[in-house]
N, C-alpha and C positions, 0 to 999 in steps of 0.2 A: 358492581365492580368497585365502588368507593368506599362498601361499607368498610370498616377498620382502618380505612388509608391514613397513614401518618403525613402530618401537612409540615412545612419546615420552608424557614425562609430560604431563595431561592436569592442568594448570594451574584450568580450571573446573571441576571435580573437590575441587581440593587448593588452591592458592591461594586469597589474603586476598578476601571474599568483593564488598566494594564495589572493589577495586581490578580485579577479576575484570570485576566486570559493566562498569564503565567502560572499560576494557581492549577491550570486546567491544559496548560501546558507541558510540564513537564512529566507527568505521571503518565500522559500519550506518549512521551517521548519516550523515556526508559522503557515505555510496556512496547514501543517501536522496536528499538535497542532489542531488547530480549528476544523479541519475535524475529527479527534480519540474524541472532543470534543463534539461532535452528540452525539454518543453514551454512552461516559461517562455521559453526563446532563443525557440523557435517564435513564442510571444506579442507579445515587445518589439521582437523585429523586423517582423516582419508591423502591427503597432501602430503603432509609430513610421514606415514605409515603406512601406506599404500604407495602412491605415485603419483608422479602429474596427470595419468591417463585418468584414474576416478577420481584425482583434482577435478578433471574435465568432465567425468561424467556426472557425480553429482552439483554441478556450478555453473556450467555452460548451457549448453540446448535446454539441456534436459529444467535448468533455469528459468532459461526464458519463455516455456512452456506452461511450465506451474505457474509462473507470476503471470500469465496473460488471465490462464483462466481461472484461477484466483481473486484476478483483481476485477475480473468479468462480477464476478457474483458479488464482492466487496462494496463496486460500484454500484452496484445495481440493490442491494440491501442498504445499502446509504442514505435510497428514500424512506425506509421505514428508519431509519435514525432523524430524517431532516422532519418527519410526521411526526414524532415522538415527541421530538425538541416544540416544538409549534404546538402543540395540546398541551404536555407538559408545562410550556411555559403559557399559556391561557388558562391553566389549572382546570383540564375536561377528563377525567380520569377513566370513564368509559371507553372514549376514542383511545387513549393509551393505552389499554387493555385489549382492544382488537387489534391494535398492529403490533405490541409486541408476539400477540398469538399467532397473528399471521406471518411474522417476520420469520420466529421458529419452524412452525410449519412450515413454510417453503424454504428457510433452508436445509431442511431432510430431503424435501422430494427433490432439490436442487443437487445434494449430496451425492444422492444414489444415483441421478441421473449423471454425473458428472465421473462418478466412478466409473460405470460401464461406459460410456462412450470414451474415457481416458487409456483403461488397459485396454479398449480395443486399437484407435486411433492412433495415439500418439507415439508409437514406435512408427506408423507411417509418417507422422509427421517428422521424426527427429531424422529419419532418411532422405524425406525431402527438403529437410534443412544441410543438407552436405555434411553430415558430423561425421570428423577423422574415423574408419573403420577401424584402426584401435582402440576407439572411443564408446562406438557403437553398441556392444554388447553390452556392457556394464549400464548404457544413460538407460538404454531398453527396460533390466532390471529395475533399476533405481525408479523411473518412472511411475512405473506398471504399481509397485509395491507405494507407491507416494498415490496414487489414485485410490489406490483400496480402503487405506486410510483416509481420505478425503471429507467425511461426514465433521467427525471431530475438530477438522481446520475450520469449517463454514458454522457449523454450533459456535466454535467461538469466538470466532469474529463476528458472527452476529450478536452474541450476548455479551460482548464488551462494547459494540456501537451503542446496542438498549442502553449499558452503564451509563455509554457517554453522554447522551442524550439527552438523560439525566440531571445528569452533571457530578455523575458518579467514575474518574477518573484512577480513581486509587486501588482499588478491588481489580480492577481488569489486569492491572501492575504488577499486583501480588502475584494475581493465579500463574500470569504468564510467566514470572520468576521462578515459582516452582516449577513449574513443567520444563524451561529449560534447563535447568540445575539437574534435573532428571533427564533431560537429553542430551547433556556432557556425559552426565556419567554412564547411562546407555550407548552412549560412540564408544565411552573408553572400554567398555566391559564387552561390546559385540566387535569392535573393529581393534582394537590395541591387544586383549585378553584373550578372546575367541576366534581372532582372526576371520573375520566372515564378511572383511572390505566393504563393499559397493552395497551389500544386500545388507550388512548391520547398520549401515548409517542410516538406510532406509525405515528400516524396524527402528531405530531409536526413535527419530522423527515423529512417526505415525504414531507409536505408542506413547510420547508425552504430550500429542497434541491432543488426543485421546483426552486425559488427564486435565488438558486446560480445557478442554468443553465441557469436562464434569461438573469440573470446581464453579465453573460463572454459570450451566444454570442451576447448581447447588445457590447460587450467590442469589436469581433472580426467583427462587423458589421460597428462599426465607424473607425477601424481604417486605416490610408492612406499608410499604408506598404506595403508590397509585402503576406503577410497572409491575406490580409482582405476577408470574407468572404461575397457573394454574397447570396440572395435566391435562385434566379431561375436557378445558379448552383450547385447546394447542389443534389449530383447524385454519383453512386459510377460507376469512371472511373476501367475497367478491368482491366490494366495492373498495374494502381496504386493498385487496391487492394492486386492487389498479388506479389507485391512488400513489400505492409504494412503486409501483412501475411505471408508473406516469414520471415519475421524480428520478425513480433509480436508475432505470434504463439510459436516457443517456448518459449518465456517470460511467455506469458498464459497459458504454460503448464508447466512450471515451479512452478507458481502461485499454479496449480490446485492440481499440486502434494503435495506443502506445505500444502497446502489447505487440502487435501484429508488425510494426515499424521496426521493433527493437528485436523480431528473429527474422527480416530482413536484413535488420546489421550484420546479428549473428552470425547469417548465412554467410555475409562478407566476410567475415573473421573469420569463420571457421574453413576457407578458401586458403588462410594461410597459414594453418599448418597449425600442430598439436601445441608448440611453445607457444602461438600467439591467442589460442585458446587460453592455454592457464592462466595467460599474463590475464588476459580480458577476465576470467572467472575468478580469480584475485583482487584482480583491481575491483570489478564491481561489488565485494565485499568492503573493500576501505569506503572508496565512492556510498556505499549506503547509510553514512555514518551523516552524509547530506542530505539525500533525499529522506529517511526518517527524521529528520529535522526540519524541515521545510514542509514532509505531507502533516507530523503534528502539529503546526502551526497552521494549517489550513483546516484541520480538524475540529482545531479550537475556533478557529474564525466562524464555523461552520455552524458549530452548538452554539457560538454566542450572536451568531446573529439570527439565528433561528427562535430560538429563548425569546429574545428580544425583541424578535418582528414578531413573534404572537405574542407577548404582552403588549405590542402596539407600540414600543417606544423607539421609535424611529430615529431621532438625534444618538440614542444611545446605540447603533447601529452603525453609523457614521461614522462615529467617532469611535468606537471600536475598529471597525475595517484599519482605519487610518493610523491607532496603535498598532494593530497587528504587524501591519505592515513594515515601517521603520523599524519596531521589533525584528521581524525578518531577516530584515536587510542588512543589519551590523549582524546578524546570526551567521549570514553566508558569507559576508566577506571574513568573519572569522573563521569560520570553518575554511574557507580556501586557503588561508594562510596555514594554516594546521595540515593539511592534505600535503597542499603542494612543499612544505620544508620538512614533515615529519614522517608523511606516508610510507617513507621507505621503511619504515621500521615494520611496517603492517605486513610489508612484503613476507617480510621473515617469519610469520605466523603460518605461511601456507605452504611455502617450498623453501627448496635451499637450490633449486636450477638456478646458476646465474644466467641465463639466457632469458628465464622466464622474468626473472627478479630486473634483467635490463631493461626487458620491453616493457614491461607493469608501470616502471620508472617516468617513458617514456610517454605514456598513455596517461600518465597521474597528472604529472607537470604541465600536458598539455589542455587539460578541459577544468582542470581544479578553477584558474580562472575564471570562469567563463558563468561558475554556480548564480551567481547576484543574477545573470542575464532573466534566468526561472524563476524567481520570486513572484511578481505580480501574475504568472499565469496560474499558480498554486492559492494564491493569497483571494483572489479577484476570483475567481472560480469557486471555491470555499466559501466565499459571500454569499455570491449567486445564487450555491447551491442555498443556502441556508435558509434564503425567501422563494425557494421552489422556481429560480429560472435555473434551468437546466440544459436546453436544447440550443441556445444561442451558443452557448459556451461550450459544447460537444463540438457545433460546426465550425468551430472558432478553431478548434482544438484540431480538428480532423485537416481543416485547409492547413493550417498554419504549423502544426507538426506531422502529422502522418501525411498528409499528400505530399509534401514538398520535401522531407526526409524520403520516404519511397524513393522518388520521384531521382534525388539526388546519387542515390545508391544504386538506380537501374540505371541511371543515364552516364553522372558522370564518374564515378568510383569506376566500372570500366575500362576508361580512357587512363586512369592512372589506379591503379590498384595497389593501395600502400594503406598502413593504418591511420596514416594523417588525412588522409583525405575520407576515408570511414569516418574518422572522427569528428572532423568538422560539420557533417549534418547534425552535432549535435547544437552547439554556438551557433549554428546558422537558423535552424528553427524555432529554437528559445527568442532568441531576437523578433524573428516574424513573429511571431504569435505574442509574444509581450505587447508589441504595438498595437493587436488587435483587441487585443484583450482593455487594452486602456483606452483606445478608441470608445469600444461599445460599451465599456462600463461610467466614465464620463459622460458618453451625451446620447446613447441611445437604453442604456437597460436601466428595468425600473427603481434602482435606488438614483442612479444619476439625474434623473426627472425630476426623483423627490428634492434633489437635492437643490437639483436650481430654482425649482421654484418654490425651496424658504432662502436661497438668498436673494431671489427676486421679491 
């Protein structure tokens, strides 16, 4: 597996440590951007040229479905990224070559499996999510046809996690630029041109994510490193897998929980009727302008401490986290500011309903605040993952946002059913789990150990 391998100084390794992580920063970030940009083209066109109804159908449920079980395999593939980063940076090029094989491999048999269980299920599920029966027909479509496609989404977010892991942030960037420039102009030519609404936005989608799985493992096919990927070994090795599952799974089930909490919202939202749907499927397109901001800085904290705990250098570990972080943190409060005074203007990208463009307002102003509160569970969690603890931080996650979000929405959202009170499980769990999170990462998880006892 080594012979030919090109060796090359490993900059995240050795390199100034904030210029490192922003280095490997930003290229996650626009390749973030482009990718949340799928779905918003999807939105603004189907919005403005269709209606609010497949505003709602392709934004809403149909939404929070795809990211759940997306981010299921995302998470869960993340351990063959946090393995990758960890050989890679110990320079074992063998070991990198069975988990990128086996990382590919299972996300095929993950693909197919995920499509058939998708167009069969999830029209049950968007029904028993309460979606507006004007709604209904079109998320159904739009769904079905986003499953079928589904191999293409999982090839490449797994072969831009390989890039990342790397520490190959630039090439993921690209592919994903082209293929969404290709799925603007496929909205505009099946939904604007051909008029084919709900079912072209969907074909756009599939067929340039298609495109970007070609391109990255065109990308991990040519290249002379110690990742390069082989055909005729593309097979899932046992021990690696359960290594990669050992790691990934609770990520994926982290994922599913948020996932799972956030079409509990849904269900609330969409109890109030088709305007407060769009507002919510609008606003979570501005709103993602955050969370891509904040998951690629957890990204980056992720490869860099991963890198660096298998080189053994553990100071340089620390003190990464602890850039990361304050990075972060002036990232979000300026992004709040930017949301909450400018937001409106994003409104006007998806509808022209002033009713929908009121509530949107009113949803924006209200949690744009509150961004800083999620920092350390993004940032602290990205560490963890990066030296393979994994499961503290899933149950952290599970009590501290999905039990107590649930929890909030079955008990008390009842007793006053308005979108302020939906909302505020969000500010209310961030809080909890930020505590918890700082709690076990200072004095019980193992870099906080390390850490006290070299100031001891």
């Amino acid at each position: 597996m080594s012979k030919g391998t090109v060796q090359r100084t490993n900059q995240i390794t050795e390199g100034v440590i904030w210029k490192q992580l922003l280095l490997f920063f930003f290229p996650i970030l626009f390749g973030t951007f482009f990718q949340q940009l799928y779905n918003a083209a999807d939105a603004m066109i189907v919005g403005r040229f269709v209606g609010k109804e497949a505003l709602s159908a392709v934004g809403g449920s149909t939404g929070m479905l795809t990211q759940m079980v997306v981010g299921f395999f995302v998470g869960l593939s993340s351990g063959a990224s946090v393995i990758i980063s960890q050989y890679y940076g110990a320079k074992r090029p063998e070991m990198v070559g069975y988990a990128v094989h086996t990382a590919v491999a299972f996300s095929i048999l993950s693909g197919l499996a995920m499509m058939v269980l998708g167009v069969w299920l999830a029209p049950l599920a968007l029904e028993a999510m309460g979606t507006p029966e004007d709604v209904l027909g079109p998320s159904v479509l739009y769904i079905r046809i986003y499953f079928l496609g589904i191999i293409g989404n999982l090839l490449y977010n797994t072969g831009a996690a390989i890039l990342r892991a790397v520490g190959d942030s630039k090439r993921p960037l690209y592919f994903l630029m082209i293929s969404c420039l290709i799925n603007i102009g496929l909205d505009i030519l099946f939904v604007v041109v051909m008029k084919m609404g709900v079912l072209g936005a969907a074909l756009a989608t599939i067929l340039s994510q298609a495109l970007s799985a070609v391109l990255v493992l065109w990308a991990l096919l040519r290249t002379k490193d110690m990742h390069q990927l082989h055909w005729s070994q593309i097979r899932l090795d046992g021990r690696m897998l359960k290594r990669v599952i050992r790691i990934g799974f609770p990520a994926g089930l982290q994922s599913v929980m948020y996932g799972a909490s956030n079409v509990i919202i849904q269900t609330g939202i969409n109890s109030l009727g088709t305007n407060t749907v769009a507002a919510w499927t609008a606003y979570s397109k501005i709103d993602a302008m955050f969370w891509m901001m904040v998951s690629s800085f957890g990204i980056a904290a992720t490869t860099f401490v991963g890198q660096n705990y298998g080189a053994g250098k553990t100071d340089r570990v620390h003190h990464g986290v602890r850039t990361c972080m304050y990075m972060t943190i002036g990232a979000s409060i300026a992004m709040s500011v930017l949301i909450y005074n400018w937001g409106i203007y994003g409104y006007q990208l998806f509808t022209t309903d002033t009713d929908v463009i009121t509530i949107g307002i009113e949803m924006m102003r209200y949690l744009a605040p509150a961004y800083v509160t999620y920092v350390s569970i993004e940032i602290l969690s990205g560490a963890l993952r990066g030296v393979g603890d994994c499961w503290i931080p899933m149950m952290l996650c599970c009590v501290g946002v999905c039990v107590l979000r649930v929890t909030w929405i079955l008990v008390v959202v009842p007793m006053s059913r308005n979108i302020y009170t939906i909302m505020f499980s969000y500010p209310l769990t961030w809080v909890t789990t930020t505590i918890l999170f700082a709690v076990y990462y200072l004095y019980f998880s193992k870099l906080g150990k390390r850490s006290r006892r070299r100031v001891g």
